[in-house]
N, C-alpha and C positions, 0 to 999 in steps of 0.2 A: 156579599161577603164571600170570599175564597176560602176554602176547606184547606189543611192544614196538608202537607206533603209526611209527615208523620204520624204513625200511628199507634196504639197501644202495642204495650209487645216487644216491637220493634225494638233492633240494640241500636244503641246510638254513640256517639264520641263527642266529649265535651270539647268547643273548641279554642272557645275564650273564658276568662273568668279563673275565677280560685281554683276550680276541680280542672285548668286544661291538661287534655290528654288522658283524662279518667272515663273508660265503658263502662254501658250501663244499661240495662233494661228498661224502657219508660213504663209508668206504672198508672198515670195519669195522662189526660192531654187535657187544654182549657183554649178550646178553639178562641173563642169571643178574647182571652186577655191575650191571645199570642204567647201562652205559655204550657209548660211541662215539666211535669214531676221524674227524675230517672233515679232508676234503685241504687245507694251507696254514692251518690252528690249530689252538691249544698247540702251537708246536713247542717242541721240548725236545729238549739236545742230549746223544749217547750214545759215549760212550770205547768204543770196540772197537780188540780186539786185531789183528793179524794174523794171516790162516790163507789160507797158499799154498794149501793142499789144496782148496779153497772159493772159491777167486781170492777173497777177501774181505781189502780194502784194509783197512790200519789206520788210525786218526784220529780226529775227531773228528765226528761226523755228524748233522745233524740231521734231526729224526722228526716222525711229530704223536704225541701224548699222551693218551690219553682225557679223554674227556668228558661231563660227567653227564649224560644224556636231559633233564630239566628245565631245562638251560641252554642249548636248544635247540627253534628252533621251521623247523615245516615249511613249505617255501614252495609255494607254490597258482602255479602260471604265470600263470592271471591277475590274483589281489589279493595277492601277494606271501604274510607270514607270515600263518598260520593254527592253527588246530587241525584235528584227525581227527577225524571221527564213520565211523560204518560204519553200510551199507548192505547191503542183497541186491536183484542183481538180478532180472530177470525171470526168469531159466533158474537161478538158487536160487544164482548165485554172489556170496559176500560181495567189499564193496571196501572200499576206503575214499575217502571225501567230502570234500572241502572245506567247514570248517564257513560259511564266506560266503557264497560263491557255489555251493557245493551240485555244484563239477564232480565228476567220476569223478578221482584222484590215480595209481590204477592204471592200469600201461599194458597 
């Protein structure tokens, strides 16, 4: 199985679906379903119950929702969205590139 070209952290741009054109921080990844959680889209709101025990309020509460890695593109600090290619450095460590402008994406 292939490792996910996204990472925690990372900001990202919605690019299809309800939220397109909305950034966002991911906050989650789910390599195995092909998907991701990003901060402030798909929210989707969740019934819970109360639980004194948990100090967990009851209500109505809204979440973010996963989100499929292809409706997602990674943003480059300098040209905005892009794609990943992977590199090795000099001392044999893999990164990953910015496919534009060719920066380092790892920090």
């Amino acid at each position: 199985m292939k490792g996910l070209d996204i990472r925690k952290n990372d900001t990202v741009r919605v690019m299809a679906g309800r939220d397109k054109g909305k950034e966002g921080r991911v906050l989650e990844v789910e390599p195995r379903q092909n998907r991701l959680y990003v901060e402030h889209v798909n929210i989707i709101k969740r019934h819970t119950r109360p639980n004194p025990a948990k100090q967990i309020r009851g209500g109505i509460l809204d979440k973010e929702g996963p989100i499929h890695v292809s409706n997602v593109a990674l943003i480059c600090g300098d040209c905005g969205p892009t794609r990943v290619q992977h590199r090795q450095t000099a001392e044999g460590k893999k990164v990953r590139v910015c496919a534009k402008c060719e920066q380092v994406l790892d920090r």
